[in-house]
C-alpha positions in Angstrom: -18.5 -17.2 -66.3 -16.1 -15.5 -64.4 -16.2 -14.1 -60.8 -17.1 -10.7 -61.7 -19.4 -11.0 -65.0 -20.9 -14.0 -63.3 -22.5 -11.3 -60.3 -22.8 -8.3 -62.9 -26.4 -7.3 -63.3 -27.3 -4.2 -65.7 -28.9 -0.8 -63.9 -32.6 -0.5 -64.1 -34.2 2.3 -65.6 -34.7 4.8 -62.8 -38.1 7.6 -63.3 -38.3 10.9 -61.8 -39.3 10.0 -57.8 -36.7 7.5 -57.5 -34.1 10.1 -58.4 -35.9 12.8 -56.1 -35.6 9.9 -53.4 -32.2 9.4 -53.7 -31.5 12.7 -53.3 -32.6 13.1 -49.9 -31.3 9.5 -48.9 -28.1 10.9 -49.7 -28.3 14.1 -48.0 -29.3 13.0 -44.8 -26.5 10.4 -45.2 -23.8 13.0 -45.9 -24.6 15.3 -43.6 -24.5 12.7 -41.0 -20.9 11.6 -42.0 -19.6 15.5 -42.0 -21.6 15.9 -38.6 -19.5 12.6 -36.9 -16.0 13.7 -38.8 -16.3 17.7 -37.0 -17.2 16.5 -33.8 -15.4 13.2 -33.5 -11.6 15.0 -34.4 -12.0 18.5 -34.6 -14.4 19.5 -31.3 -11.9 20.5 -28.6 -14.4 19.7 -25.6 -15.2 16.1 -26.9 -17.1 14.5 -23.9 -15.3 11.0 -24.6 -12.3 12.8 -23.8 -12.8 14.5 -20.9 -10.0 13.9 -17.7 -11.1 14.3 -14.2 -9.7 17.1 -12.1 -6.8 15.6 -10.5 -6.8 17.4 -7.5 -10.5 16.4 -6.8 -10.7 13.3 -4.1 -11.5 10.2 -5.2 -15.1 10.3 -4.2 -15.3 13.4 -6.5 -13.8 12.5 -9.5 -14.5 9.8 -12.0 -11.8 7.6 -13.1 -11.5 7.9 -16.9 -10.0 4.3 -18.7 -6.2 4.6 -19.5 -7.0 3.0 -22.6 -9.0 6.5 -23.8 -5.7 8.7 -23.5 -3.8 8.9 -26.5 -0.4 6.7 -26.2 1.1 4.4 -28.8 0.6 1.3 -28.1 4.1 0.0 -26.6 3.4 2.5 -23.8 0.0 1.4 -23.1 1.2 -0.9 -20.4 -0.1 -2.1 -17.0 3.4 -0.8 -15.3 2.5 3.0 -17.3 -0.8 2.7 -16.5 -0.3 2.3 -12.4 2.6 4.2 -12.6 0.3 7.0 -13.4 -2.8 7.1 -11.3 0.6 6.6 -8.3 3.1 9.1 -8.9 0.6 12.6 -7.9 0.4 11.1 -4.5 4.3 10.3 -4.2 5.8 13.2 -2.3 9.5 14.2 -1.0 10.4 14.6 3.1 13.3 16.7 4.2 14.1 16.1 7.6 16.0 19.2 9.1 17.9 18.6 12.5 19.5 21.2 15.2 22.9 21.0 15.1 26.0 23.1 16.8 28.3 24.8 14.8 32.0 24.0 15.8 33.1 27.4 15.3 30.5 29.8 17.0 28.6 27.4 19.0 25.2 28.2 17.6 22.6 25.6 17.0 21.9 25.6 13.2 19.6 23.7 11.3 20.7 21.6 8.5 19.3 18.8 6.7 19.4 15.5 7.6 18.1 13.2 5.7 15.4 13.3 2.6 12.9 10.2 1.9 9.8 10.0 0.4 6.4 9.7 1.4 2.7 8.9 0.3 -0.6 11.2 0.1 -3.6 9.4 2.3 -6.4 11.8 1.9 -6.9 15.1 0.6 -6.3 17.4 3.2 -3.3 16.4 3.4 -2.2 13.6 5.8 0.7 11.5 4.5 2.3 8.2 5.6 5.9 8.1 5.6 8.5 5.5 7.6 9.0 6.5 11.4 13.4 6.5 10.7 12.8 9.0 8.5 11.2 11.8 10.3 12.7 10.8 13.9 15.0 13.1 15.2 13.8 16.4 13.1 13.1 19.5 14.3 12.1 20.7 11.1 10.2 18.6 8.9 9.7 19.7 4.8 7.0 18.5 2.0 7.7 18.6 -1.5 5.3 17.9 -4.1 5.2 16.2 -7.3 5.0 20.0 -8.9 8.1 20.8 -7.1 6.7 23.0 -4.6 7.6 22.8 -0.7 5.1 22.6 2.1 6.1 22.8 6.1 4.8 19.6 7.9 3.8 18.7 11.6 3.9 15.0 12.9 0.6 13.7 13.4 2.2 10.5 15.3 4.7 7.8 14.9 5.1 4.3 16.0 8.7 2.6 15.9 7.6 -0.4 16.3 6.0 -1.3 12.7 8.3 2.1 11.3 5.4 4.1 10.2 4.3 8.0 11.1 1.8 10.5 9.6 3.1 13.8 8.9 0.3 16.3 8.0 0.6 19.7 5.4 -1.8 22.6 5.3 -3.1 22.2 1.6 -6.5 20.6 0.5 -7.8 18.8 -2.6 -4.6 16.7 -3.1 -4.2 13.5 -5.1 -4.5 10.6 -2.9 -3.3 7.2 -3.1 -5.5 4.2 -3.5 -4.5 1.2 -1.5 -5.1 -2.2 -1.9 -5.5 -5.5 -0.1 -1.9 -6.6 0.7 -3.1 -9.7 1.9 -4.3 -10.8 -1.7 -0.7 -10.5 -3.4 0.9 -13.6 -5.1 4.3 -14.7 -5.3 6.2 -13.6 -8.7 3.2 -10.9 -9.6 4.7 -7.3 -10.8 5.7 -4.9 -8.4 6.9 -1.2 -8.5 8.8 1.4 -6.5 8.7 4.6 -6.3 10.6 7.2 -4.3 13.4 9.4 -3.8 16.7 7.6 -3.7 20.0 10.1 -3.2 17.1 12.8 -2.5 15.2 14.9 -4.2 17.2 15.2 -7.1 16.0 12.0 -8.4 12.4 12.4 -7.2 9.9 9.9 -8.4 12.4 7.5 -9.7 10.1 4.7 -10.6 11.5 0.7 -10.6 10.4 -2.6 -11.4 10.3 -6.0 -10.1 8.1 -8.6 -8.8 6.7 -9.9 -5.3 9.5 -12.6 -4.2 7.5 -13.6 -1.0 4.8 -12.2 0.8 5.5 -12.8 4.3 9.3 -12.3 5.5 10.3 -11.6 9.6 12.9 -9.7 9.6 14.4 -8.4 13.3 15.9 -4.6 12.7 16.8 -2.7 16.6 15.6 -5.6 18.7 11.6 -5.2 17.1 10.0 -8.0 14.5 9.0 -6.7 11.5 6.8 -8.5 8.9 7.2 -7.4 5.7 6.8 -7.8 1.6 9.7 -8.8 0.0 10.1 -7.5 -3.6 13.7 -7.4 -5.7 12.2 -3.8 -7.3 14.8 -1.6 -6.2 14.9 0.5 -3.3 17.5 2.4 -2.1 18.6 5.2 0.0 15.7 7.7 0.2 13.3 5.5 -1.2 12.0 5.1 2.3 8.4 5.9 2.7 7.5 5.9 -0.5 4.9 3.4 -2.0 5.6 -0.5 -3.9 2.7 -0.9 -6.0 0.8 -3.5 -8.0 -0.3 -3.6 -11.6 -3.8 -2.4 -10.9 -2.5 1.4 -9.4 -2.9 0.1 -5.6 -0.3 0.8 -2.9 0.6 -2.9 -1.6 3.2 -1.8 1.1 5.9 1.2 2.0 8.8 0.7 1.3 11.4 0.8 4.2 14.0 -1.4 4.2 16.9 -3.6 1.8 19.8 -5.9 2.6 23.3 -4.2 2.1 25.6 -7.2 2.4 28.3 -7.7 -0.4 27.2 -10.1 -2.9 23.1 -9.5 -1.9 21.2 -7.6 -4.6 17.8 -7.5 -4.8 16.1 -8.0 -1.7 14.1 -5.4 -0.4 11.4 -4.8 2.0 7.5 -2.8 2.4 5.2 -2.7 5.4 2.2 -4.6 4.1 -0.9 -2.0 3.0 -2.8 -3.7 5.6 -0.8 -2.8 8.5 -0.4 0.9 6.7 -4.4 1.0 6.7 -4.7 0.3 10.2 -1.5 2.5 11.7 -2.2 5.2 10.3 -6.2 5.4 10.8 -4.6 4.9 15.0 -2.0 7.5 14.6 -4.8 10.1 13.1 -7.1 9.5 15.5 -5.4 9.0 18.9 -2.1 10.1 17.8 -0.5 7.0 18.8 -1.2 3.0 18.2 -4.2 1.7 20.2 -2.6 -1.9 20.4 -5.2 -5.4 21.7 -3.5 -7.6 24.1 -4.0 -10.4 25.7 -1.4 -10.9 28.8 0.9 -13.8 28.7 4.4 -14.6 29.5 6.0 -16.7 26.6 7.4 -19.7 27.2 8.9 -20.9 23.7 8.0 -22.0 20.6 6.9 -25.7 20.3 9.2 -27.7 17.9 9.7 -31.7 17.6 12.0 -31.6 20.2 9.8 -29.6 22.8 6.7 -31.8 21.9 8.5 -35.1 22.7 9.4 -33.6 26.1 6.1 -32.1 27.0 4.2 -35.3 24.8 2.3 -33.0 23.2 0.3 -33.9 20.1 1.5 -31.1 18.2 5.0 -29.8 17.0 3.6 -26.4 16.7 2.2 -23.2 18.6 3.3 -21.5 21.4 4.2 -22.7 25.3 2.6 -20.2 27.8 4.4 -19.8 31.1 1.7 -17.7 32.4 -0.9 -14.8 32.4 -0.5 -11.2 33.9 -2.8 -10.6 36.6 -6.1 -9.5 35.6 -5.2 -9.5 31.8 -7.8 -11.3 29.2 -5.6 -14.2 29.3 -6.3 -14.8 32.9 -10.0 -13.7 32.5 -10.5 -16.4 29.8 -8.7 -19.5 32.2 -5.3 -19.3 30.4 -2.8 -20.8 32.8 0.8 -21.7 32.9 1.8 -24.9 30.5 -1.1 -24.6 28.2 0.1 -24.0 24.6 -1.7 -22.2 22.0 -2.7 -23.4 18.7 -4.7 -21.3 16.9 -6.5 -18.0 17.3 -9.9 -16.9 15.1 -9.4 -19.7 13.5 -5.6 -19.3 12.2 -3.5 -21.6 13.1 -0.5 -20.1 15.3 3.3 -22.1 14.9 5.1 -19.7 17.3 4.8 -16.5 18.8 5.3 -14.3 16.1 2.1 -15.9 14.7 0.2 -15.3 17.7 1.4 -10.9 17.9 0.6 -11.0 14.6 -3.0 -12.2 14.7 -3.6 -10.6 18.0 -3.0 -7.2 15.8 -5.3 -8.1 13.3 -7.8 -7.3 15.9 -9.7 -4.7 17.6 -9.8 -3.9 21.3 -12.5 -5.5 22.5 -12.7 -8.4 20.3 -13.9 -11.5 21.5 -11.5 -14.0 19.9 -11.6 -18.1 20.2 -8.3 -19.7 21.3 -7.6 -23.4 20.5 -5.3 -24.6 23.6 -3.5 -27.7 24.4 -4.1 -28.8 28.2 -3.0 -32.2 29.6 -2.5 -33.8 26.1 -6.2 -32.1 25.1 -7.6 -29.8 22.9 -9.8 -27.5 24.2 -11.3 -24.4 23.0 -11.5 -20.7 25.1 -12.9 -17.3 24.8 -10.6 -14.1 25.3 -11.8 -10.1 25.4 -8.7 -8.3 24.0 -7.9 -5.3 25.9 -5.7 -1.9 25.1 -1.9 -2.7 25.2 -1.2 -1.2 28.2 1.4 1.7 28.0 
């Protein structure tokens, strides 16, 4: 017996209802299969196809999967895929500047410089770095479509090189951002701006996170930033470094142009974006928390053997303003701070940086050093004064 005889059984005799039966059985069946063919490939409104209004904000509109678009498969990446739901919000700054004509002495107004900038909310706030709208007297928005909107500053804030710029349009993309705080070293990363202007708008480049907290000092401020080797260059300030998911992770704003250096540049972390520019909308300016003391140094091996402390770490106080938190909460001169909320603080950079991770009016716990002994204080942060 062979495989196929082996199974072969002869057709039964079939009467008169069976063959009425089958009739209708296959009817219904076919009909179904024509029904699922028309609409499946040859309905122009199918429902499983259906994009969201891009324009619509985000509360609006329904996010339909990547996956559903119709790509081949090499370009149904995680880089395409972010690249798209990022580059409507991505936008183009011209920064126009008075100048005097040597020959007639007029003041004419010529460009000068172009970055790029990000889309925050619908009606049309965007966040941009503060270098590149300082000094204009003229400031110019263009769009992914190509077409060019006037802008107003909102505010600026030189020290973490952010501003808000605003145009008078509605129902605009906006950018999604994520938790900057939650990146991991080596994950993918991606730029987009403007570099050599607008002529290369929305030049999109790869890399990866190479560390996630860097201090860099640029005009006598400390700046924490992402480091990524995605490239960024000239014009590319402003614009957004994103991760794999679609989320802005920083704005970009700064790279390392020493011979022999490649890849090393530099974005504001989204967290620090998020609370900015929320301040800068608001108020118009950065509502800063403080606490009010002198610094004294940073404690290091060297410093703890001298003062016989029993830490090499935090930060030496030399004393408190008058009437500042610190000298509400019992701060005094030669106690060194350890840790704040919770975080341990190595130097002073530490402490500013987890002071700004606050609000005014905060009530914060701060773990002190005093006569060789730990002890534990409450502080009230209060506005930075001006």
């Amino acid at each position: 017996m062979d495989f196929f005889n082996g199974f072969y059984q002869p057709p039964k005799r079939t009467g008169f209802a069976g063959l009425l039966f089958a009739a209708i059985v296959g009817a219904v069946l076919g009909g179904s299969l024509v029904a699922f063919v028309v609409l499946r490939y040859f309905t122009p409104n199918n429902v499983s196809q259906v994009l969201p209004d891009p324009l619509l904000p985000p509360a609006a509109r329904q996010e339909v999967p990547f996956e559903a678009r119709d790509l081949p498969e090499h370009q149904n990446t995680a880089i395409v895929r972010a690249t798209e739901r990022v580059l409507p919000t991505v936008v183009g700054i011209t920064n126009k500047a008075l100048v005097q004509d040597i020959f007639d002495g007029r003041s004419i107004l010529r460009e000068r410089a172009t970055g790029t900038g990000v889309i925050i909310d619908a009606d049309g706030h965007i966040v941009t770095n503060n270098h590149v709208i300082e000094g204009a007297s003229e400031l110019r928005v263009t769009l992914g479509d190509g077409v060019e909107y006037p802008a107003r500053l909102i505010g600026s804030d030189a020290a973490t090189d952010l501003a808000v710029i605003k145009i008078e349009k509605n129902n605009l993309p906006v950018a999604h951002f994520g938790d900057s705080n939650d990146l991991a070293v080596g994950e993918g990363a991606i730029a987009i701006g403007n570099p050599l202007g607008l002529t290369f708008s929305q030049t999109v480049t790869v890399g990866v996170i190479s560390a996630k907290q860097r201090t860099v000092t640029i005009n006598e401020h400390n700046f924490t930033f992402i480091q990524t080797d995605a490239a960024i260059n000239n014009g590319n300030s402003g614009g957004p470094l994103v991760n794999l998911k679609g989320e802005v992770i920083g704005i970009n704003t700064a790279k390392i142009k020493i011979p022999g250096v490649e890849g090393m540049g530099f974005a504001i972390p989204a967290n620090t974006v998020k609370n900015i520019t929320r301040d800068l909308i608001i108020h118009g300016r950065i509502i800063r928390p403080w606490i009010g003391v002198y610094w004294g140094g940073d404690v290091d091996e060297a410093l703890s053997r001298q003062l016989q402390l029993p830490v090499t770490y935090g930060v030496l106080i030399q004393g408190a303003a008058e009437d500042s938190p610190a000298a509400r909460a019992g701060i005094r001169r030669g106690d060194v701070i350890i840790a704040m909320g919770g975080k341990r603080v190595a130097n002073f950079n530490d402490l500013r940086r987890t002071i700004f991770e606050h609000e005014v009016g905060a009530e914060v716990e701060l773990t002190i050093i005093r006569d060789g002994q730990e002890m534990k204080l409450s502080v009230i942060l209060a506005e930075l004064p001006e």
